[in-house]
MARMI-914445 format. One record per residue (C-alpha): x, y, z. Coordinates in Angstrom, 2 decimals, always signed. Last residue first. Layout:
BEGIN
{X:X Y:Y Z:Z}
...
This chain:
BEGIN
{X:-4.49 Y:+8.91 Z:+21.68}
{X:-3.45 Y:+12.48 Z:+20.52}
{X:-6.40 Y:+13.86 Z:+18.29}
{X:-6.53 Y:+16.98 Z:+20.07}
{X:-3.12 Y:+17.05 Z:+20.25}
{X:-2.99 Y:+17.57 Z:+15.97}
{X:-5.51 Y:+20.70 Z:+16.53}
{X:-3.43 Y:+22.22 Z:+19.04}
{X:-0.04 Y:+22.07 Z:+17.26}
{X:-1.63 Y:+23.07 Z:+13.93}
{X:-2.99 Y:+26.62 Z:+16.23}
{X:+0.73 Y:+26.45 Z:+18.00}
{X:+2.20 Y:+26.60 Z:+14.08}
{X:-0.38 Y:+29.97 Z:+14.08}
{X:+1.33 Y:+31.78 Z:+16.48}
{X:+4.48 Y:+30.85 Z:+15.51}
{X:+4.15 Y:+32.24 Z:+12.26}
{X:+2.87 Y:+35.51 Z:+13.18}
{X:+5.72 Y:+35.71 Z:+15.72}
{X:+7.96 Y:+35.23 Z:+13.16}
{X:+6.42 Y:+37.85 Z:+11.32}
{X:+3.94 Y:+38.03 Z:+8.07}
{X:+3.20 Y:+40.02 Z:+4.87}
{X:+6.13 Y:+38.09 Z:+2.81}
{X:+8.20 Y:+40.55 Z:+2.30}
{X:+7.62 Y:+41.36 Z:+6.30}
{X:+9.08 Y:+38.01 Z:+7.25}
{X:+12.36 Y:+39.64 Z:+6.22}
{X:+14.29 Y:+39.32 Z:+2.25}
{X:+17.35 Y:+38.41 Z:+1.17}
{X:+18.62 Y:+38.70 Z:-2.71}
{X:+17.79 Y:+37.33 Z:-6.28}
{X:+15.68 Y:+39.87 Z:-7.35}
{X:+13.77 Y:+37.78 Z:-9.50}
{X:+13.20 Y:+35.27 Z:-6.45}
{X:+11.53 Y:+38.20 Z:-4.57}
{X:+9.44 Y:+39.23 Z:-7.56}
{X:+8.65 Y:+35.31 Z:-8.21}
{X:+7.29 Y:+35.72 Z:-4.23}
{X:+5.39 Y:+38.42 Z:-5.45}
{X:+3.24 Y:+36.64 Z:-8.31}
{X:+3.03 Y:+33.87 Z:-6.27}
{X:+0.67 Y:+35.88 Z:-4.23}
{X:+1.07 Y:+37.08 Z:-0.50}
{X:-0.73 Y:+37.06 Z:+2.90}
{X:-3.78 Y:+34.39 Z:+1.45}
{X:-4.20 Y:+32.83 Z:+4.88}
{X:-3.72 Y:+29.15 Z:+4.01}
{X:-1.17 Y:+29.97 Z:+1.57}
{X:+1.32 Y:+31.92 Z:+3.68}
{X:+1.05 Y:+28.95 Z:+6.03}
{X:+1.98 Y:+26.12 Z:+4.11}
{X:+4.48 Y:+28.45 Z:+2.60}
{X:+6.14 Y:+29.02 Z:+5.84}
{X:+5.74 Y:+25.35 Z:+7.31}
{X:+7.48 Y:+24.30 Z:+3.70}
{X:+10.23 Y:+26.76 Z:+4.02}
{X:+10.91 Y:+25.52 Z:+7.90}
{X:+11.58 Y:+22.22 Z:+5.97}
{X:+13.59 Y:+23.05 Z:+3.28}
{X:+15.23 Y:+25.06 Z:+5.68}
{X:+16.18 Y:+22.08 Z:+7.79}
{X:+17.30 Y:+19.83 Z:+4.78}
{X:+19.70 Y:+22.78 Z:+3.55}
{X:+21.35 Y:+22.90 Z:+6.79}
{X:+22.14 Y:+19.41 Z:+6.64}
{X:+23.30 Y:+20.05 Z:+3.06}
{X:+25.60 Y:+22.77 Z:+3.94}
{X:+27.13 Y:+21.17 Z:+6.77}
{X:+26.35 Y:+22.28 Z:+10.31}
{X:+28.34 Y:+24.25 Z:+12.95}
{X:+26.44 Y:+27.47 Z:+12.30}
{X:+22.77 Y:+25.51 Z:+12.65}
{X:+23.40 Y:+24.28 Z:+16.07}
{X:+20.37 Y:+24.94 Z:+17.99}
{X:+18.41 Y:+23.48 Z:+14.85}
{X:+20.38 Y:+20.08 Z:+16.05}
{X:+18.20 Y:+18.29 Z:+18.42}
{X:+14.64 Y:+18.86 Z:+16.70}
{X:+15.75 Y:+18.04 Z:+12.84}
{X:+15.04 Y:+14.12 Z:+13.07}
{X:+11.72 Y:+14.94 Z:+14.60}
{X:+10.96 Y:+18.36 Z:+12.55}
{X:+11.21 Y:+15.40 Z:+9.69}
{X:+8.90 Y:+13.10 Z:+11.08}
{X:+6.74 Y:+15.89 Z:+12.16}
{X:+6.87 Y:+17.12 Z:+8.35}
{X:+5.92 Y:+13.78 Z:+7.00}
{X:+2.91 Y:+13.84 Z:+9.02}
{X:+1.55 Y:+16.83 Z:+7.50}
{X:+2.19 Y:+15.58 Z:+3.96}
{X:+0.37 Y:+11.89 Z:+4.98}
{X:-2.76 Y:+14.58 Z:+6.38}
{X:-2.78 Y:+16.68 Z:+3.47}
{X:-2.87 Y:+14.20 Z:+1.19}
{X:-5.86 Y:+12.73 Z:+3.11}
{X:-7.35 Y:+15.84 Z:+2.27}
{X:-6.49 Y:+16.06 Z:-0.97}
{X:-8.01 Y:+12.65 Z:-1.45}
{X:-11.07 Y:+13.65 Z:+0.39}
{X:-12.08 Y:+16.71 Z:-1.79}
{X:-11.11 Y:+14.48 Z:-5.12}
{X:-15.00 Y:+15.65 Z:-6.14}
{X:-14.15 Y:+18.64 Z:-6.70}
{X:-14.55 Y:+21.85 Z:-3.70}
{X:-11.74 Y:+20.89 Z:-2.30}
{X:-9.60 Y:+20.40 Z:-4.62}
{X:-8.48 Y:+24.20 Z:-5.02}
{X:-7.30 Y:+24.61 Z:-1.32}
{X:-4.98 Y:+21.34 Z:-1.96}
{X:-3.66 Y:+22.86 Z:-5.39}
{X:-2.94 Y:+26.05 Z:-3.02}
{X:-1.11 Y:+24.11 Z:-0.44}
{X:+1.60 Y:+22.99 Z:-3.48}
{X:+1.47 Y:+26.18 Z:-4.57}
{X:+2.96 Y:+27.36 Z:-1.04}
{X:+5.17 Y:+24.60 Z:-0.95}
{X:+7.17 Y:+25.85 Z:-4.12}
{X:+6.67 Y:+29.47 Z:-3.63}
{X:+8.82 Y:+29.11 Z:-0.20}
{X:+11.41 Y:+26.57 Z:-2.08}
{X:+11.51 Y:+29.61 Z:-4.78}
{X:+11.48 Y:+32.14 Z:-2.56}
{X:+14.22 Y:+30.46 Z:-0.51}
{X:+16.56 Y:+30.19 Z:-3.60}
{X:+17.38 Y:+27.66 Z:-6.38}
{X:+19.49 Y:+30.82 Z:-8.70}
{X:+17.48 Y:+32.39 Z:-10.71}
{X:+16.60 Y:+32.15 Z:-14.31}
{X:+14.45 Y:+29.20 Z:-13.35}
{X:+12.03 Y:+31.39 Z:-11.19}
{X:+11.61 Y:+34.39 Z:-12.29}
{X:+11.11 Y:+32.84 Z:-16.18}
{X:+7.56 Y:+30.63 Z:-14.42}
{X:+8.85 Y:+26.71 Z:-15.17}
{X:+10.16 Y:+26.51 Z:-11.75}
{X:+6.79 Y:+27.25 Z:-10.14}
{X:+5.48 Y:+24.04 Z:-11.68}
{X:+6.90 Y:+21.71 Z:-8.92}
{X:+4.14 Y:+22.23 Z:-6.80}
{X:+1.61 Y:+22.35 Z:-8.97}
{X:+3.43 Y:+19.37 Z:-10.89}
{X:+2.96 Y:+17.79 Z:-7.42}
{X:-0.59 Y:+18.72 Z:-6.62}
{X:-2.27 Y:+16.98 Z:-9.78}
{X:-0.49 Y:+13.51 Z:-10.20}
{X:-0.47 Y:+13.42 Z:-6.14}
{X:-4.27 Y:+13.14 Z:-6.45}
{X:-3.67 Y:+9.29 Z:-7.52}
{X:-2.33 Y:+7.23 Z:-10.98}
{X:+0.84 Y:+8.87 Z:-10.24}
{X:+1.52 Y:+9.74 Z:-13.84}
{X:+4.92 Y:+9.95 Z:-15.36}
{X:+5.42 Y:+13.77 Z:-14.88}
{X:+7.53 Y:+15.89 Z:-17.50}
{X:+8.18 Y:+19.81 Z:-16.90}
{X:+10.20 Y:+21.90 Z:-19.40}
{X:+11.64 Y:+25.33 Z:-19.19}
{X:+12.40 Y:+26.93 Z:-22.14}
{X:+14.36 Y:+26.71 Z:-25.64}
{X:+16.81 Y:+24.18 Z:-24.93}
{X:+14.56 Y:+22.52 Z:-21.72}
{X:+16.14 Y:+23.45 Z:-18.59}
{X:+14.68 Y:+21.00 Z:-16.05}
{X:+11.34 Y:+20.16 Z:-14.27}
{X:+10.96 Y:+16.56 Z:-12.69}
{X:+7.69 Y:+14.63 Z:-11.71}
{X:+7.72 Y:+11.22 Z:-11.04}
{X:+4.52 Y:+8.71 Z:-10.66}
{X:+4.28 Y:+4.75 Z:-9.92}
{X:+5.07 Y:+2.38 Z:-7.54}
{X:+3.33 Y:+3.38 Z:-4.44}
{X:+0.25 Y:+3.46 Z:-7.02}
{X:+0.70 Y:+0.12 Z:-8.75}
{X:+1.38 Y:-0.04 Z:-12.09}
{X:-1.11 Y:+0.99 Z:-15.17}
{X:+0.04 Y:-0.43 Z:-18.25}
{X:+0.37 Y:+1.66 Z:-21.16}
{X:+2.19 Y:+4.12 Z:-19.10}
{X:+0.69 Y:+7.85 Z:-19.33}
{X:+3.40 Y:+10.71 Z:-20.10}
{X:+2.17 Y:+14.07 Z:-19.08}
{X:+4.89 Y:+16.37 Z:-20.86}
{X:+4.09 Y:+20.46 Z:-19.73}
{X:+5.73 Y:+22.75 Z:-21.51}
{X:+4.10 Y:+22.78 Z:-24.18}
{X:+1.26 Y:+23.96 Z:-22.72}
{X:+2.49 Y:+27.82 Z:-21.78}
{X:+3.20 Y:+28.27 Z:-18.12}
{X:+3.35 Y:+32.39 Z:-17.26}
{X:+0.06 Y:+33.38 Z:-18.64}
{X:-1.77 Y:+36.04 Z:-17.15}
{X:-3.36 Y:+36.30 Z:-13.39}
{X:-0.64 Y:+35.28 Z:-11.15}
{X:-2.04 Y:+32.86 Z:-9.05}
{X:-5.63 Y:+32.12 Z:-10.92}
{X:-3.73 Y:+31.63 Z:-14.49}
{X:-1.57 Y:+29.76 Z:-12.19}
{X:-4.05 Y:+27.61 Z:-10.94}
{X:-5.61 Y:+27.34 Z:-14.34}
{X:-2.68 Y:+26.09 Z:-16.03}
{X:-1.92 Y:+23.84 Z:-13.73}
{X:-5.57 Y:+21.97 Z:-13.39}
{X:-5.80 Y:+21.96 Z:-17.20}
{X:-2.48 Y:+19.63 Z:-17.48}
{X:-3.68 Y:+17.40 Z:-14.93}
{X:-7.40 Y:+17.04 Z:-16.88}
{X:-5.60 Y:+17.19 Z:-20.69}
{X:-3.92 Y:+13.93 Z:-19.07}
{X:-6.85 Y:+12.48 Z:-18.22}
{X:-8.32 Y:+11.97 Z:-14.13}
{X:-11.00 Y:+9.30 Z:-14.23}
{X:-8.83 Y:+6.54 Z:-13.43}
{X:-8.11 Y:+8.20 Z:-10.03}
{X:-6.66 Y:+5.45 Z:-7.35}
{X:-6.84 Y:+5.90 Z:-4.03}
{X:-4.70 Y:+7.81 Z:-1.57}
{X:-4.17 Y:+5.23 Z:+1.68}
{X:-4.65 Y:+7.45 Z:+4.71}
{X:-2.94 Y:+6.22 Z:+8.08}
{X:-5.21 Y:+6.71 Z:+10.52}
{X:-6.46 Y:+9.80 Z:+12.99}
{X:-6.61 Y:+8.77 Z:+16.82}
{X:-3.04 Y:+9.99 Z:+17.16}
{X:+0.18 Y:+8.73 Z:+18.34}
{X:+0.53 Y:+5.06 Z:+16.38}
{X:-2.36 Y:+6.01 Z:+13.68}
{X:-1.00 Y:+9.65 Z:+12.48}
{X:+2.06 Y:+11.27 Z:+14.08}
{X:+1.48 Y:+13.15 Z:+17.21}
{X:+2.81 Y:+16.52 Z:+17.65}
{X:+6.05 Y:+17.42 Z:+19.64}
{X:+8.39 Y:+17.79 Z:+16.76}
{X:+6.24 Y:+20.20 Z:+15.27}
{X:+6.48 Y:+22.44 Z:+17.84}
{X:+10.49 Y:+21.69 Z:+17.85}
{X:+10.48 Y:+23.22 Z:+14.38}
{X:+8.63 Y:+26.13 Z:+14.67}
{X:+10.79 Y:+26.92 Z:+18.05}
{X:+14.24 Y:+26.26 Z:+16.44}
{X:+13.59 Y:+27.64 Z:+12.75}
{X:+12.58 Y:+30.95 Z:+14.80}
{X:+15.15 Y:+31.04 Z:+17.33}
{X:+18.22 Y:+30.69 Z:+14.53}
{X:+15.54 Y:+33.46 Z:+12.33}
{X:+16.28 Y:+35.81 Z:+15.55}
{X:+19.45 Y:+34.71 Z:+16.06}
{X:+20.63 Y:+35.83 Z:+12.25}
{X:+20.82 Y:+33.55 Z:+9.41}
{X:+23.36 Y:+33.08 Z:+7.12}
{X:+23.19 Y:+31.52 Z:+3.29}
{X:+24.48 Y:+28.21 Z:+1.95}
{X:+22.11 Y:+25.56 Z:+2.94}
{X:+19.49 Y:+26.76 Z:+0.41}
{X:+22.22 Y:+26.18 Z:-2.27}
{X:+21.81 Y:+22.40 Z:-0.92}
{X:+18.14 Y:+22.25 Z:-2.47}
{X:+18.89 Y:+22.59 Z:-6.11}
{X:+22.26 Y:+20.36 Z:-6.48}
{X:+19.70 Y:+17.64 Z:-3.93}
{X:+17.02 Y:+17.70 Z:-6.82}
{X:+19.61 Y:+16.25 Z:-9.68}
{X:+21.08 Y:+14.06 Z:-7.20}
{X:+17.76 Y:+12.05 Z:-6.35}
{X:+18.65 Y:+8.42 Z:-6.35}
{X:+17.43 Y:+5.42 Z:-7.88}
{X:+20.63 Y:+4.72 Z:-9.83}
{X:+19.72 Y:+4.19 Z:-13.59}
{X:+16.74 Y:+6.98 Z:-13.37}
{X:+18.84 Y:+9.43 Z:-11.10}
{X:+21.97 Y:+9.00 Z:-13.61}
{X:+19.32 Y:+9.97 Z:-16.91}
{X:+18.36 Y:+13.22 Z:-14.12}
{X:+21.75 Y:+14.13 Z:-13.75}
{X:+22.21 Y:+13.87 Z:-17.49}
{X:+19.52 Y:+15.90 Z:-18.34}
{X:+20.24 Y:+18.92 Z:-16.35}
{X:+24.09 Y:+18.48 Z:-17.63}
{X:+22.66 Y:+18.11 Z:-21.58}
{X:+20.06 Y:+21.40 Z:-20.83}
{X:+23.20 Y:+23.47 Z:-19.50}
{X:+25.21 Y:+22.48 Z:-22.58}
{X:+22.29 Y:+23.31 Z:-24.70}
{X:+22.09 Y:+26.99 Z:-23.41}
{X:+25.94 Y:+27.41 Z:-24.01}
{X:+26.04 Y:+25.87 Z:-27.62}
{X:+23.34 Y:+28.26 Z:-28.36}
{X:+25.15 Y:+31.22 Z:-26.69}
{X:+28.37 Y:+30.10 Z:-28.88}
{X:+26.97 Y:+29.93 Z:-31.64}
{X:+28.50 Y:+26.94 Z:-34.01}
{X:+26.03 Y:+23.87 Z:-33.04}
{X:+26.26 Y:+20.90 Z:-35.52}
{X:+27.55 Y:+17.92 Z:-32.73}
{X:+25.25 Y:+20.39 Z:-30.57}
{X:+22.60 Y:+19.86 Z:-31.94}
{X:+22.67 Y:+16.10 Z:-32.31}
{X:+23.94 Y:+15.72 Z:-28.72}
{X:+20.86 Y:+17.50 Z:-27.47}
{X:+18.17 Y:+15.05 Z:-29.47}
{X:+20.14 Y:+12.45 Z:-27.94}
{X:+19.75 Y:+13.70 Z:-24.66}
{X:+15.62 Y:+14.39 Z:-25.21}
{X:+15.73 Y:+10.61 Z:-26.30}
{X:+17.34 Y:+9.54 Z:-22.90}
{X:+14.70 Y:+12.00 Z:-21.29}
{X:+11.67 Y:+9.95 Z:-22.45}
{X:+13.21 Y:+6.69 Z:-22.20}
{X:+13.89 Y:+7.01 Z:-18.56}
{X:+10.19 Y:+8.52 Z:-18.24}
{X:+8.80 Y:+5.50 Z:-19.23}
């Protein structure tokens, strides 16, 4: 469904721009046709090209030894926690399936979160695309989100998930339709503000009845990071002799324990983290109302919890 979708948007570019004459016009839908395109080559190959362009410029920047010490501490902590059902007493969650959530519901949730976040409008409603298959498939099947440079603005389309991922991952993903945001460069702030809306949407679910779900979401997004802080543990030592991308993977990472964490204790609003992105340059622990140590501290707390449940 969403194959169709964005081949029609990419015939809808080439018409323009087969009659385009100004030159910024012709510009702005030349960078919506190469968005587009990726995304069109991600449908036909099932692979994820058009996300890995964004997350590799994370790779790019230096860090000093005392954010090298940082990554490698946070991430061997979480390296050493059990994963669910083989290591721990906790199992596997399965997310079940929400009929009951509409369109107009998923779109709603969005809006208000970031009416809540940054406290006047930054998403309008056309931006948002829900598109709802005739026939629903099954869950591990189902659901994509992507968010690319529409002609005019920002525009994010989700196939539905058909399970509380369909409301937390255009939360997520949503940041990148806020101006500070897309007309940046893919940044830290932005993979920061990312995973910290993506917390929030958890926060906000559970007081609704899809309390469990998130929290089982919670749980399978928790675990993921081990696995990940498991393949990362033996080479966070060696950041400077890395490639770009496997550098990238390992702040994507360390980005999602720090937003995790910034959202849980309420240190900083979205609105300041699009600040950061907006001016596009690097920023200390203290931007974002927190330390290293801060950080650490409160990775050991996670660390505690998940041994308690150690089999």
């Amino acid at each position: 469904m969403i194959k169709k979708y964005i081949n029609a948007e990419l015939n809808d570019v080439k018409q323009k721009l087969h009659s385009c004459i100004d030159a910024r016009e012709i510009e702005r839908l030349l960078q919506t046709y190469n968005d587009l395109s990726l995304i069109a080559y991600d449908s036909s190959h099932n692979d994820n090209v058009f996300e890995r362009r964004n997350i590799i410029q994370l790779g790019k920047r230096p860090i000093d030894s005392e954010e090298k010490s940082f990554i490698d501490n946070v991430i061997k902590l979480y390296a050493q926690m059990p994963l669910l059902e083989t290591e721990s007493t906790k199992e596997y969650p399965t997310l079940r399936s929400t009929k009951s959530i509409s369109a107009d519901d998923i779109e709603q949730f969005i809006l208000d979160l970031y009416q809540e976040e940054i406290g006047h409008e930054k998403i309008s409603k056309d931006q948002i695309v829900i598109l709802t298959p005739r026939r629903k498939p099954l869950i591990l099947d189902s659901g994509k989100c992507i968010v690319y440079n529409g002609i005019d603005k920002p525009r994010l389309v989700m196939e539905r998930y058909f399970s509380v991922r369909e409301l937390i991952i255009p939360a997520s993903d949503g940041v990148k339709l806020i101006s500070e945001f897309s007309q940046s460069p893919y940044s830290t702030s932005t993979d920061i503000a990312k995973a910290y809306m993506e917390y929030k949407a958890i926060m906000n679910l559970r007081d609704t009845g899809l309390a469990r779900e998130a929290s089982k979401y919670l749980d399978i997004a928790e675990d993921q990071m081990i696995l990940k802080a498991r393949h990362y543990a033996s080479k966070t030592m060696q950041m400077d002799k890395l490639s770009d991308d496997y550098r990238a993977q390992i702040f994507n990472l360390v980005n999602q324990i720090i937003g995790f964490n910034l959202a849980q204790h309420n240190n900083i609003s979205l609105g300041e983290l699009a600040t950061l992105s907006k001016h596009n340059k690097p920023f200390s622990m203290s931007d974002l109302n927190t330390s290293y140590d801060e950080l650490i501290e409160d990775t050991a707390k996670v660390y505690k919890r998940k041994r308690n449940t150690k089999i």
